[in-house]
N, C-alpha and C positions, 0 to 999 in steps of 0.2 A: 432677263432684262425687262424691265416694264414697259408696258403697250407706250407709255409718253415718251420714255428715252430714245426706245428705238425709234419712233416717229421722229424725235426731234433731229437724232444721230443722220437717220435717212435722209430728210429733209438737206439737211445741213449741207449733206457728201453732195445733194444733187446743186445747191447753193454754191458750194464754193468753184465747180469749173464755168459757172454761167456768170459769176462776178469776173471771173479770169478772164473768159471769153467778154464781155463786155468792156475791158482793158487794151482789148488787141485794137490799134491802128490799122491794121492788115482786112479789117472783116467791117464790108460795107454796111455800117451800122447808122441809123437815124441821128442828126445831129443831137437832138432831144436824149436819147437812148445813151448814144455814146458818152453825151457829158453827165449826166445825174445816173444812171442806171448801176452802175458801180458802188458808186458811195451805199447808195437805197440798198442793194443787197449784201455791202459790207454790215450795214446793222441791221437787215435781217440775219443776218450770217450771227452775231453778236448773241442777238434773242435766243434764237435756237441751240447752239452752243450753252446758255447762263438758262434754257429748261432743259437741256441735258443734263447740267450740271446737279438742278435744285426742281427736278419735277415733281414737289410736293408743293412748291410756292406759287403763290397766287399767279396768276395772270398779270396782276396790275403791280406785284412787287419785282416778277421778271421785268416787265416793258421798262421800270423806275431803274433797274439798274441800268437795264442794255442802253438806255437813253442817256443817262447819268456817265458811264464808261465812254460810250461814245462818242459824248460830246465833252468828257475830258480828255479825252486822245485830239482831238481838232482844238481844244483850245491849248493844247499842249504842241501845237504847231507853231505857237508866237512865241514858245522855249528855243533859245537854239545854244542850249550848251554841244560843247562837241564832240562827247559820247554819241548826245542823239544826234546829232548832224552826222556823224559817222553812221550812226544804224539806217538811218533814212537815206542812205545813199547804197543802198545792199535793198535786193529785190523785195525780199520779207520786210526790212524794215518800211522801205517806202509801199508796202500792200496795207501793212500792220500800224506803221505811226503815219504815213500820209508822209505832205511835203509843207504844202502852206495852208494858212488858213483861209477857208473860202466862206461866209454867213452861207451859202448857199447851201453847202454839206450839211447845216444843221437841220435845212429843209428834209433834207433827204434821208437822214437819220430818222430823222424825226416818221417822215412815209415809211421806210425799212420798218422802224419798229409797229408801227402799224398794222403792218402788213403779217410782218411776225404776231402781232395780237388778234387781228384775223381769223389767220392760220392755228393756230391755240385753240380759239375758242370752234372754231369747226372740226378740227383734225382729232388737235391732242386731248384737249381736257376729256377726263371723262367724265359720262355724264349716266346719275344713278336713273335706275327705268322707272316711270314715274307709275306713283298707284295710286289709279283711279278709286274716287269711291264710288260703292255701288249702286249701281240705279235705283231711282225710288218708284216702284212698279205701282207706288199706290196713289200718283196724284190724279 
């Protein structure tokens, strides 16, 4: 598996129990923390998962989708047939399609993905060793 996958895979695994834990009522979490922290690391989660998928794609064609995706799942929150009203009422659907629409979620997508591009650009991307040219001993 490629150095980007497996980074992105690892990332991800460590991604998804901190979005979970950041869901719990139970764990005395910062007002600030508890409301937006969630969302922010469902679309980092989003990112890293879509350069798992396509780690030969740019950086800026990843963050277009994960941004694009995730903010068609929130705007797909003012749908309420009732299939989806049925899946969002089940744990995965309500982690996976949300519940209602918040403009604020878009905020935070929007920093997820960020963040994910960040991470890209320090972590994953690789980057070729650059060749110097050589000194000019004669000036």
């Amino acid at each position: 598996m490629p150095r980007t996958r497996l980074l992105s895979l690892g990332l991800a695994v460590l991604v998804i129990p901190l979005g979970l834990a950041s869901r719990r009522k139970s764990l005395p979490w910062p007002a600030f923390f508890a409301t937006y922290a969630g969302d922010t690391l469902w679309a980092l989660l989003v990112f890293l998962l879509l350069r798992f998928l396509a780690p030969r794609r740019s950086t800026l064609a990843v963050a277009a989708v994960a941004l694009a995706f995730s903010f068609g799942i929130e705007f797909s929150q003012d749908l309420h047939a009732p299939w989806l009203d049925a899946a969002r009422r089940t744990l995965p659907g309500r982690l996976v399609l949300g519940a209602g629409f918040l403009w604020s979620d878009l905020v935070c997508y929007s920093v997820g993905v960020l963040l994910g591009v960040g991470l890209d650009v320090a972590l994953l991307t690789r980057r070729r060793p650059e060749i110097s040219a050589p000194a000019n001993d004669m000036a």
